[in-house]
C-alpha positions, 0 to 999 in steps of 0.5 A: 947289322941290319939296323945300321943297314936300314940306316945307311941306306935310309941315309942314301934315300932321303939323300940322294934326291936333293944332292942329284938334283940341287943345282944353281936353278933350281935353287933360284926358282925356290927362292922366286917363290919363298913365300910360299916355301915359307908358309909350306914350312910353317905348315909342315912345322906345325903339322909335323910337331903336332903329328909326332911331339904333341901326339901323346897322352898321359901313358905315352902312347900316340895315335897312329896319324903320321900320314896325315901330313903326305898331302902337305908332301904333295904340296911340295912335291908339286909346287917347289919341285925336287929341290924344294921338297926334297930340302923340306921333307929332309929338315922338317918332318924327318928331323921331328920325327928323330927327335920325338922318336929320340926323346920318346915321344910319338907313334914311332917309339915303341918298346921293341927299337927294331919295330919302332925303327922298321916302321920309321924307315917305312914312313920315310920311305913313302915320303921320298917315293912322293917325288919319284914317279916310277912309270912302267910302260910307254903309254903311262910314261908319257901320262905322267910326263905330261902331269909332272914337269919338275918330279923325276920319272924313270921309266921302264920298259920302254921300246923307243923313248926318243921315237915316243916323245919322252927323251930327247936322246939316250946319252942325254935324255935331257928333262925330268924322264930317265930310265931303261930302254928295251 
């Protein structure tokens, strides 16, 4: 049960970012830029091929270098924002990485299924908190609103998000800053 667990939520976390925000702009800003969105993804095509399909020797083992495609997530989460990064992390690596996983191949198939599929949902999980940024505290959440203008940041623990600047008001706070308020 907990594999199918894992699962369902997995399902809801690399989800839900795309479909909370996916809206009739931000799809016209991706496209105002699809040339650069498409060498992104012919990038990460490659990368992600390289990292999970290619990444074998003649005994079937693969070297541990799924992380070597986090900066090409960060490319994405800063440049083509949610929508846009949201839309290629879900079609390209996490789709490579099932398929290589499903024929296996790559560094998340392993002889034990629970240990290959607990490592698979860690690495997707890293993927999908590139663009959440989770700010604690007054102080860091405005940092990170004035560093990020299109990644969502929820924030924490926050006396007057409206008196300090980050949202507009509390029915609406309008933006890329949501959260709680003390």
């Amino acid at each position: 049960w907990l594999s199918w667990w894992a699962g369902d939520f997995l399902g809801v976390l690399l989800a839900a970012p795309l479909l909370l925000n996916i809206s009739r702009a931000g799809l016209e800003r991706l496209w105002a830029q699809r040339v650069e969105f498409l060498a992104w993804c012919l990038t990460m095509l490659a990368a992600s091929w390289g990292v999970f399909i290619l990444n074998n020797d003649a005994y079937g083992y693969s070297l541990p270098v799924v992380f070597m495609i986090m900066p090409l997530v960060v490319w994405s989460a800063i440049r083509f924002g949610v929508v846009g990064s949201s839309l290629g992390v879900l079609i390209l690596p996490v789709f490579i990485s099932i398929l290589a996983t499903g024929r296996g191949l790559g560094p998340f198939h392993t002889e034990g299924s629970q240990q290959g599929l607990f490592l698979q949902w860690l690495f997707y999980f890293a993927l999908v908190l590139v663009d959440l940024i989770v700010a604690a505290g007054g102080a860091s959440a405005l940092a990170a609103k004035k560093a990020a203008t299109t990644i969502p940041i929820v924030m924490t623990n926050v006396g007057d998000p409206v008196g300090a600047g980050l949202v507009a008001n509390l029915a609406r706070p309008g933006g890329n800053v949501t959260g709680l308020s003390s």
